[in-house]
MDTraj code that builds the backbone (N, CA, C; nanometers):
import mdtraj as md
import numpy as np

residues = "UNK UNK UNK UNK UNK UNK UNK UNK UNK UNK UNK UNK UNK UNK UNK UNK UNK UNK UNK UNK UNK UNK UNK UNK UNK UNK UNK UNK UNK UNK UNK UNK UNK UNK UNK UNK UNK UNK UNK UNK UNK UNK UNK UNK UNK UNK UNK UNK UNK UNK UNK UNK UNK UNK UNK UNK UNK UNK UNK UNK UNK UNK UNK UNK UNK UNK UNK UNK UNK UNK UNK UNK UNK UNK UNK UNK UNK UNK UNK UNK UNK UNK UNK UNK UNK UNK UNK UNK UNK UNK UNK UNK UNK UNK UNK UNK UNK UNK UNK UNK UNK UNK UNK UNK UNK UNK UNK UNK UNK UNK UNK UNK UNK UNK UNK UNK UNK UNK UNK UNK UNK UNK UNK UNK UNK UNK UNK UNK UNK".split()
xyz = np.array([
    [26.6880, 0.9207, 10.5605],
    [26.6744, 1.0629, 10.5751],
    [26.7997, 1.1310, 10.5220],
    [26.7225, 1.2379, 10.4410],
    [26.8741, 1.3434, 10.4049],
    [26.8865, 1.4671, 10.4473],
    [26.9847, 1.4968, 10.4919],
    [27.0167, 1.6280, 10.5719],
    [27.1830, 1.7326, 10.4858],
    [27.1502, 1.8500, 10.4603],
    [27.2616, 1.8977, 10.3667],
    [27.2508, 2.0370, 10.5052],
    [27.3599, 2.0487, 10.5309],
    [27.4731, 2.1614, 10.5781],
    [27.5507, 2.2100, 10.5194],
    [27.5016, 2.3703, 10.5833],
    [27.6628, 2.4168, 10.4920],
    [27.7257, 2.5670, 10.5708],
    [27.8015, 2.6460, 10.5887],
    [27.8344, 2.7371, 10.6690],
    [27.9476, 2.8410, 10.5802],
    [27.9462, 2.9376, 10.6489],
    [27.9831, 3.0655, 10.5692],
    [28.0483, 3.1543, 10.6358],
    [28.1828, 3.2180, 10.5736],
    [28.2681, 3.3267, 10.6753],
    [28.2211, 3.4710, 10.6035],
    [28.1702, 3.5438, 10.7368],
    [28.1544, 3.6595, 10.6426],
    [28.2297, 3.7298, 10.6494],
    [28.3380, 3.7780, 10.5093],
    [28.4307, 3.8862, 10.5031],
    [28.4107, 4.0540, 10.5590],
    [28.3844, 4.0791, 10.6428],
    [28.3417, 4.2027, 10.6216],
    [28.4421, 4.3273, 10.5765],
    [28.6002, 4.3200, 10.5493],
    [28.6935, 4.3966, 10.4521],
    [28.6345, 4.3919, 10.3764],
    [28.5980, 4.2405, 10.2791],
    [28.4848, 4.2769, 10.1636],
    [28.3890, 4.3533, 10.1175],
    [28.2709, 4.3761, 10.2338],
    [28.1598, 4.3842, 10.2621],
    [28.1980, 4.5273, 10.2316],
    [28.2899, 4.6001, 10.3292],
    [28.3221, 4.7067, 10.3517],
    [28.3382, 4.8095, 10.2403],
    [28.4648, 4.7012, 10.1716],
    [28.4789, 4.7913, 10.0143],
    [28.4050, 4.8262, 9.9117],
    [28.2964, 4.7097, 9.9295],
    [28.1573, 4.6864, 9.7942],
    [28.0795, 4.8593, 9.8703],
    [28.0921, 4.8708, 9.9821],
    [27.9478, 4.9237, 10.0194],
    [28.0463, 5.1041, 10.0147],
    [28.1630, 5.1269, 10.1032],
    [28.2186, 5.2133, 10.1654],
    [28.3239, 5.2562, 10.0510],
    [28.3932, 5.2021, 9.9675],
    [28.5151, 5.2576, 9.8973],
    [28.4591, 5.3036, 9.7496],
    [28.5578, 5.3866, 9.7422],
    [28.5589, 5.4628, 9.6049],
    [28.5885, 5.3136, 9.5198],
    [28.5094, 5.2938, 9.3869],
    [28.5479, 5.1997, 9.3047],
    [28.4707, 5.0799, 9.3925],
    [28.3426, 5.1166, 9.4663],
    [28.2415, 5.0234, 9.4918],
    [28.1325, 4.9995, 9.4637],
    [28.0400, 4.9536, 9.4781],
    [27.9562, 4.8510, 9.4196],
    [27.8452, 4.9596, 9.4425],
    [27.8773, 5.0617, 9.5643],
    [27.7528, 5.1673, 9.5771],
    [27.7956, 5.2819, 9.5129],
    [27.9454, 5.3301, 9.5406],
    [27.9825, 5.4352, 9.4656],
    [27.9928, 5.4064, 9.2941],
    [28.0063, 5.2917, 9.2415],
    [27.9573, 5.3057, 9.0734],
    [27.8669, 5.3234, 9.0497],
    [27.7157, 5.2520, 9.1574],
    [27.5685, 5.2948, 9.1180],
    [27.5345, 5.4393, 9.1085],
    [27.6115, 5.5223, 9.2307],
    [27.6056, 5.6671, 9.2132],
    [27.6512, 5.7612, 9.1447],
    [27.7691, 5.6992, 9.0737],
    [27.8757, 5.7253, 8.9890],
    [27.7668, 5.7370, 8.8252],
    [27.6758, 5.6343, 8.7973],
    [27.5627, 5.6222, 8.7346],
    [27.4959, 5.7059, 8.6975],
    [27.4150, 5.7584, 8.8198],
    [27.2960, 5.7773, 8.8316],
    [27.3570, 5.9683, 8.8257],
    [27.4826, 5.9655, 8.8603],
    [27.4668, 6.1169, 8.8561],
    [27.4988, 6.1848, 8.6910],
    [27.5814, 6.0789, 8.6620],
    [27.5915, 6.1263, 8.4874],
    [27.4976, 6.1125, 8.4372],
    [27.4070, 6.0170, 8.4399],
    [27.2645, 6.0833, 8.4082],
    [27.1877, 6.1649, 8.4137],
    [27.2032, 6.2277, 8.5570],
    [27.1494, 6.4161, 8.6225],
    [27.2018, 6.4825, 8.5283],
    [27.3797, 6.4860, 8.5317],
    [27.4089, 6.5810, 8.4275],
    [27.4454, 6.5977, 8.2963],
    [27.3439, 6.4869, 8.2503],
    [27.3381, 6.4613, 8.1054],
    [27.1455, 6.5326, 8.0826],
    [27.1240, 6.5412, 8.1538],
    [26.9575, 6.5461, 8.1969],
    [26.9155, 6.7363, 8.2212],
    [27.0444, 6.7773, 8.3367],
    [27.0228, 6.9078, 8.3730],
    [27.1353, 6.9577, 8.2573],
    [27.2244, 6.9416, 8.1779],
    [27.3010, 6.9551, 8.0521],
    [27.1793, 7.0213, 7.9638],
    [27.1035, 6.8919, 7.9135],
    [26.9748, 6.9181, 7.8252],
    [26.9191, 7.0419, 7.8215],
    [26.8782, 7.0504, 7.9711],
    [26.7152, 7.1256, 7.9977],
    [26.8056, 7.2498, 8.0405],
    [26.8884, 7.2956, 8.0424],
    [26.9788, 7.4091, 8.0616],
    [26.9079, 7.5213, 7.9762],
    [26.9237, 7.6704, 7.9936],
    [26.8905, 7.7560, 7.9039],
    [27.0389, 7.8239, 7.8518],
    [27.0426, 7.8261, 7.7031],
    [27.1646, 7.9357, 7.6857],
    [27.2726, 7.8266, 7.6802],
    [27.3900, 7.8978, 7.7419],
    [27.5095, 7.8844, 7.7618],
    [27.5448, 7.7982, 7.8996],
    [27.4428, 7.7919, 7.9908],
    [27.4221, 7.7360, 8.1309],
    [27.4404, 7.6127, 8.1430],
    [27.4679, 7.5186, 8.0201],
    [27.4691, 7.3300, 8.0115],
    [27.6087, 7.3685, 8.0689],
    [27.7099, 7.4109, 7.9894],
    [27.8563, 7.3967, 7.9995],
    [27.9140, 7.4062, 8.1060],
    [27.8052, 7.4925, 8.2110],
    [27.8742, 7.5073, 8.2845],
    [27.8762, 7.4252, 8.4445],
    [27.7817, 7.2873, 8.4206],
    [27.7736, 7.1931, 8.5267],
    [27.8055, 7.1531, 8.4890],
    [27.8847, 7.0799, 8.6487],
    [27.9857, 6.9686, 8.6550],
    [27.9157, 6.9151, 8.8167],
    [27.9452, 6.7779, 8.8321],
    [27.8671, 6.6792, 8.9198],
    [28.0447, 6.6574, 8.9668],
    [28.0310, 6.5675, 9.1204],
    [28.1090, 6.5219, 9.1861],
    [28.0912, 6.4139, 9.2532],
    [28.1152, 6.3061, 9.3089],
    [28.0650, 6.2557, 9.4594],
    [28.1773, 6.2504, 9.5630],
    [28.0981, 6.2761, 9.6528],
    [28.2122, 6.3338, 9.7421],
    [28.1357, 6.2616, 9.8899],
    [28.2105, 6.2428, 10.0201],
    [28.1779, 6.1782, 10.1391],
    [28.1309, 6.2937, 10.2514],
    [28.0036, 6.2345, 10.2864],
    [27.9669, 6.3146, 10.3574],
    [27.9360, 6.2487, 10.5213],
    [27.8560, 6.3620, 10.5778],
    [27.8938, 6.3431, 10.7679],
    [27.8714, 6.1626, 10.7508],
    [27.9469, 6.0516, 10.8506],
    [27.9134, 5.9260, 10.8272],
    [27.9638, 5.8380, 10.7523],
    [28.0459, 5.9362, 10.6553],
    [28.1207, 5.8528, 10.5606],
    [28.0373, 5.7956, 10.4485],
    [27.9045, 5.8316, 10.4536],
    [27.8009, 5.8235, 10.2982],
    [27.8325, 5.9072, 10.2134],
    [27.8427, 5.8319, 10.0668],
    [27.8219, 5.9313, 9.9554],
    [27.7560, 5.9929, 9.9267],
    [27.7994, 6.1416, 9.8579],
    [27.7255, 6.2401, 9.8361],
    [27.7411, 6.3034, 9.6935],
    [27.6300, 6.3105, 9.6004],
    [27.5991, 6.3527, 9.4878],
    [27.6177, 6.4826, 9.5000],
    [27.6763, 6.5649, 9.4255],
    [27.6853, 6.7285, 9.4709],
    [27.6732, 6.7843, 9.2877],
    [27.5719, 6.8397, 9.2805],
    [27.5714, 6.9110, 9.1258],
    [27.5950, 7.0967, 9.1326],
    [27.7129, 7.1603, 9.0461],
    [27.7467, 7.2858, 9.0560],
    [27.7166, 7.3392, 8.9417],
    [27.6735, 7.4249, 8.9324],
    [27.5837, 7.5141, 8.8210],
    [27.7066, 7.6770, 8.8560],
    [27.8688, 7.7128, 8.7262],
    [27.9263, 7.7873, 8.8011],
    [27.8708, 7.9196, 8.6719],
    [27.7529, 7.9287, 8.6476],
    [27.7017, 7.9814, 8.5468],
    [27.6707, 8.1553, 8.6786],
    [27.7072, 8.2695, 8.6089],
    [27.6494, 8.4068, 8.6764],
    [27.5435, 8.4412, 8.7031],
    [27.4351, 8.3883, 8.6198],
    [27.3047, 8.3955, 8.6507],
    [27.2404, 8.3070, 8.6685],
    [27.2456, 8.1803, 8.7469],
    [27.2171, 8.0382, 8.8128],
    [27.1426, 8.0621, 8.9198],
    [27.1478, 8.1611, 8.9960],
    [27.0103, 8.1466, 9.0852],
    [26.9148, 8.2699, 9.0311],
    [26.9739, 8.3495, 8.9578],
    [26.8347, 8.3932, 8.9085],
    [26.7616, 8.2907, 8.7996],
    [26.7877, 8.2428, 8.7180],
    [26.7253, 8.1285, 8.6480],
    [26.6641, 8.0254, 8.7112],
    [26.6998, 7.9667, 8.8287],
    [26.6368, 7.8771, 8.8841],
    [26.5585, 7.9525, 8.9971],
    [26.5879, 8.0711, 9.0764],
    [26.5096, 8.1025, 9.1131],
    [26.3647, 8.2523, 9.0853],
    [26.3948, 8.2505, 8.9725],
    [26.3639, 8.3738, 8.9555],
    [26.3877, 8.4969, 8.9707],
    [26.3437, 8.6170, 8.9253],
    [26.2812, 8.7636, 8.9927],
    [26.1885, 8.8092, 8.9733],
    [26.2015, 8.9162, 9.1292],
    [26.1072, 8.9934, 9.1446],
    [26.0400, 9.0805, 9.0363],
    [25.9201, 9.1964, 8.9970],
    [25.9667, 9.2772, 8.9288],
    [26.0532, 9.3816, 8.9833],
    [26.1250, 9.4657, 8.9614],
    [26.1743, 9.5639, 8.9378],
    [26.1724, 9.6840, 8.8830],
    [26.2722, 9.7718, 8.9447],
    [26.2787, 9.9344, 8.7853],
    [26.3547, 9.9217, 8.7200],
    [26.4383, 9.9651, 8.6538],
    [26.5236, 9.9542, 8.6277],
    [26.5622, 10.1025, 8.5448],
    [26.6484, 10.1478, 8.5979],
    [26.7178, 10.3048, 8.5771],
    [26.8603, 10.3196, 8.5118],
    [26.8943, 10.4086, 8.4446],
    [27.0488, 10.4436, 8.3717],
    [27.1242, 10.4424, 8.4525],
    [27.2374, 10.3871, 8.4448],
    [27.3640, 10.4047, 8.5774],
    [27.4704, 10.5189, 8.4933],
    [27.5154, 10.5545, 8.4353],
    [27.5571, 10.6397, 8.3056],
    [27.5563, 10.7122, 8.2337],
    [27.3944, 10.7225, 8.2010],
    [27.3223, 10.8291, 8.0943],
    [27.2144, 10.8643, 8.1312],
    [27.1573, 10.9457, 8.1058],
    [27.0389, 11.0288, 8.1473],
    [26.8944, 10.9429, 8.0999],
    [26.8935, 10.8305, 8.0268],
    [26.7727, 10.7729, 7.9427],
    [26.8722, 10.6487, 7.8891],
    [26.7583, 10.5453, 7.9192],
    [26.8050, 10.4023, 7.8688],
    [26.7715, 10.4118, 7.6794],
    [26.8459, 10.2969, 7.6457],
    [26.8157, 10.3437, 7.5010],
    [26.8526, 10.1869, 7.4276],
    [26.6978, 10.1252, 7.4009],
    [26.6819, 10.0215, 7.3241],
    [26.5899, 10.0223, 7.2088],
    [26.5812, 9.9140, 7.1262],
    [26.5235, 9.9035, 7.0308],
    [26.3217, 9.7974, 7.0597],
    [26.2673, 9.8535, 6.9678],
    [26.1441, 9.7819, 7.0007],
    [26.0439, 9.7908, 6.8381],
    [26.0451, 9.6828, 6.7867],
    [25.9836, 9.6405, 6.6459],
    [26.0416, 9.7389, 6.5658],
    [26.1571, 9.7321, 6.5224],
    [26.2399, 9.8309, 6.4824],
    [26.2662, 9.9686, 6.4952],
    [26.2415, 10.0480, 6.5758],
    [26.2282, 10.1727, 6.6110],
    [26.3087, 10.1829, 6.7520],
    [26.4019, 10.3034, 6.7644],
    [26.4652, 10.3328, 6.8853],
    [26.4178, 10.3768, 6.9588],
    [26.4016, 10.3582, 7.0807],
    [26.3008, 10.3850, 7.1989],
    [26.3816, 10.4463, 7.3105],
    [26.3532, 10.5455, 7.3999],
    [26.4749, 10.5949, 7.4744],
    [26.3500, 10.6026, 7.5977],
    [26.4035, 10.5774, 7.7346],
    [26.2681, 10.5894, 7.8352],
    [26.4129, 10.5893, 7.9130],
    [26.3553, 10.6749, 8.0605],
    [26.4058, 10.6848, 8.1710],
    [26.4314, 10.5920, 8.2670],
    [26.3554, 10.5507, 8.3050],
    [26.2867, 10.3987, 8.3941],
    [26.1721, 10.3095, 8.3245],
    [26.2565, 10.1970, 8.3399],
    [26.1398, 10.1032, 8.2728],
    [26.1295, 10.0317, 8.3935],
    [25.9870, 9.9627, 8.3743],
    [25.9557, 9.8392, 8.4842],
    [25.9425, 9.7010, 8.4215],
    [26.0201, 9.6407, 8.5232],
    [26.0605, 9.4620, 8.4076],
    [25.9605, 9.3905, 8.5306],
    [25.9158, 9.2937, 8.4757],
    [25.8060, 9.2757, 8.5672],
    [25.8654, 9.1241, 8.6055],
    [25.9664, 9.0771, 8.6060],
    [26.0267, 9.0013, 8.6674],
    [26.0657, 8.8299, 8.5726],
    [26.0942, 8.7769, 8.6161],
    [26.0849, 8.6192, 8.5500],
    [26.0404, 8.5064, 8.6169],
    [26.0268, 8.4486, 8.5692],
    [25.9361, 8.2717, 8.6150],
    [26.0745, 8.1889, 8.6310],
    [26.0745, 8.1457, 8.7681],
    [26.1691, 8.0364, 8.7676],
    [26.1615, 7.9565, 8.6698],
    [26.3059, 7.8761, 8.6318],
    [26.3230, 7.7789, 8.5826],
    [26.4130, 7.6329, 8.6320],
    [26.3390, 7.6028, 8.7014],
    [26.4238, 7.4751, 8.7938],
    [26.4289, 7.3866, 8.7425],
    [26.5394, 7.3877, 8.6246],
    [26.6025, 7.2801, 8.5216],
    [26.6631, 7.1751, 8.6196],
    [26.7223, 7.2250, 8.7359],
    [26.8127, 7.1009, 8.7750],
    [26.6982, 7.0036, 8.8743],
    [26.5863, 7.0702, 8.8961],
    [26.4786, 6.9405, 9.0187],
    [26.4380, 6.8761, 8.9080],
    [26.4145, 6.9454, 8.7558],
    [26.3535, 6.8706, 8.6584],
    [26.4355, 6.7510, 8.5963],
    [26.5912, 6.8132, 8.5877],
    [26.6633, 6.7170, 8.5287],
    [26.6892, 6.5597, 8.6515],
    [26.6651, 6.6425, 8.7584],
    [26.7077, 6.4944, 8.8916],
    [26.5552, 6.4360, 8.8593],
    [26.4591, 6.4731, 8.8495],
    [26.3210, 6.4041, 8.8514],
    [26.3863, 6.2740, 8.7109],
    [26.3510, 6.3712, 8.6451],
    [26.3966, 6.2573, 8.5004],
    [26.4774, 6.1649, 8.4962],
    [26.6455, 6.2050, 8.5392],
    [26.7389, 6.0858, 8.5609],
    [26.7105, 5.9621, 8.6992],
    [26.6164, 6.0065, 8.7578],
    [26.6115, 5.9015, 8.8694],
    [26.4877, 5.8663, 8.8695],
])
top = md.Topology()
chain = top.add_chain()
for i, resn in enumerate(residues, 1):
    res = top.add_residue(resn, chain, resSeq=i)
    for name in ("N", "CA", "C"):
        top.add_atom(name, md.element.get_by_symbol(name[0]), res)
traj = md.Trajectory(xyz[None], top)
């Protein structure tokens, strides 16, 4: 009869660093997966709006990592979340004054009937993950 044994110390400092420290085995996977988001929400950006995310990971309640994406763009929640319609009136002059199929157009109050979200960044996390 043959019989094989064998036994094992478990490090858990080890364990600790792979799972818990910056420059670990979970924080590079996340380290990953988020430059991909913002290579992803970069893309699908409208305008001038790529340049202006930047990703982090940072520790949250528990000491778990946390993916955090910042969009420091001026009009970032109206783009992702939309608007309403509106009026929109002269702050200045007596009559707004734009152009329309080449001809100057002057009106008092116009009504903008709002915009359609664009939630580039749920689209760009769908895609990278």
């Amino acid at each position: 009869m043959f019989t094989v044994s064998t036994s094992f110390n478990l490090d858990r400092s080890r364990i600790e660093r792979m799972l818990r420290l910056p420059g670990g085995m979970v924080y590079r996977n996340m380290e990953r997966r988020m430059r991909r988001i913002e290579a992803e929400a970069v893309r699908l950006a409208p305008g001038s709006m790529g340049s202006t995310i930047r990703t982090q990971i940072r520790r949250g309640p528990g000491g778990d990592f946390q993916g955090v994406i910042n969009v420091r763009h001026p009009a970032a929640l109206y783009v992702t979340g939309g608007t309403r319609p509106h009026v929109i009136r002269p702050r200045r002059a007596q009559a707004l004054r734009f152009t329309v199929g080449g001809r100057v157009v002057y009106a008092r109050v116009v009504m903008h009937p709002g915009t359609k979200p664009n939630d580039f960044l749920r689209r760009a996390l769908r895609a990278a993950l």
